[in-house]
C-alpha positions in Angstrom: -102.7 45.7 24.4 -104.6 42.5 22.8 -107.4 42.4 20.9 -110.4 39.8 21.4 -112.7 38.2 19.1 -116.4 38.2 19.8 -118.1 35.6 17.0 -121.2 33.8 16.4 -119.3 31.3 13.5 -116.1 29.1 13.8 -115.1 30.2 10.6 -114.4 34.0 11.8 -113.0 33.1 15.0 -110.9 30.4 13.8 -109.6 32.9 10.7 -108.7 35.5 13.0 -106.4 32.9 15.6 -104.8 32.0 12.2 -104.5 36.2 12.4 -103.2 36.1 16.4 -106.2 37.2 17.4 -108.0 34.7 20.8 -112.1 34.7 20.9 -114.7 32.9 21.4 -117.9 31.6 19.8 -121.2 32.3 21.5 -125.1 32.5 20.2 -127.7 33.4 23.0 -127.6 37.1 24.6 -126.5 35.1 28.6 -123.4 34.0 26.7 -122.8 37.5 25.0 -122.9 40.0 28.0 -121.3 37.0 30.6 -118.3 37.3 27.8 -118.5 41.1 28.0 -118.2 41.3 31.3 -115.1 39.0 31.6 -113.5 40.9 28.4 -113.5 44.4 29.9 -112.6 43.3 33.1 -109.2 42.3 31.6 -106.9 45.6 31.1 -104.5 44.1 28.7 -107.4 44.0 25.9 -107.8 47.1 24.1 -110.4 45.9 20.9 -113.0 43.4 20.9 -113.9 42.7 17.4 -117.5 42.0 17.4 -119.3 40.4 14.1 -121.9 42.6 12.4 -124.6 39.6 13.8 -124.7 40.9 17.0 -125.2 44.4 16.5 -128.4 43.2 14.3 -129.3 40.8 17.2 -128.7 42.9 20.3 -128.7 46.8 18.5 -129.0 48.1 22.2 -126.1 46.1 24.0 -124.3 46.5 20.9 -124.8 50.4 21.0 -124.2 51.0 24.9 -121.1 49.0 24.2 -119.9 51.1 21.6 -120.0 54.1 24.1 -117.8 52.6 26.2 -114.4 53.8 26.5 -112.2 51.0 27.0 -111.9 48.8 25.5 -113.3 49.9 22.2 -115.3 47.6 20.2 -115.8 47.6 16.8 -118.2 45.3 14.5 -116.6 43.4 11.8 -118.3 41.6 8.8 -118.4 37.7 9.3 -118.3 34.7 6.6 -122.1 36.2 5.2 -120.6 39.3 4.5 -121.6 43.1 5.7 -125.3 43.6 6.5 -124.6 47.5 5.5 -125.4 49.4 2.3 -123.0 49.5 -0.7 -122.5 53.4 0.3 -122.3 52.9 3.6 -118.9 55.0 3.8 -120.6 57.8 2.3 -123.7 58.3 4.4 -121.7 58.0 7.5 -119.9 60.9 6.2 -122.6 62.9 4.7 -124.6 61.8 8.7 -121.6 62.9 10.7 -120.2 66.3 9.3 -123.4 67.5 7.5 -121.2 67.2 4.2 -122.9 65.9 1.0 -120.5 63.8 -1.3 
């Protein structure tokens, strides 16, 4: 199984070839879901690596996307950093099993 990068910067997708790792740059929503579409339509990739932008862009592509079984995509902080709270790790966990930490 491969893994494919999803970016809106050259500096992500050109950090993660350096990694192995093949994408693409893109910026409107066409470009996004017409590289969607030809990413899950290949069965050899397993993880597309999506940067945090587009889940703040398109929350409801991003989010139907997620669902999906394979392949399984998973945001990733870009060059600006994560867009997520310092305890982010901890309110997942206290939102998911009802567990205060």
């Amino acid at each position: 199984m491969r893994m494919f990068l999803i970016s809106d910067n050259r500096d992500t997708c050109t950090g993660m070839r350096l990694a192995g790792v093949e994408g693409v740059v893109v910026h409107e929503k066409q470009e996004f879901k017409d590289v969607v579409d030809k990413v899950t339509a290949e069965k050899d990739i397993g993880i597309v690596l999506i940067t945090e932008y587009f889940g703040r862009k398109f929350p409801e592509l991003v989010e139907d996307l997620k669902m999906s079984r394979l392949p399984l995509f998973l945001e990733i902080p870009d060059r600006h950093g994560t867009g997520r709270k310092p305890d982010f790790i901890t309110s997942y966990v206290n939102e998911a099993i009802g567990l205060k930490l």
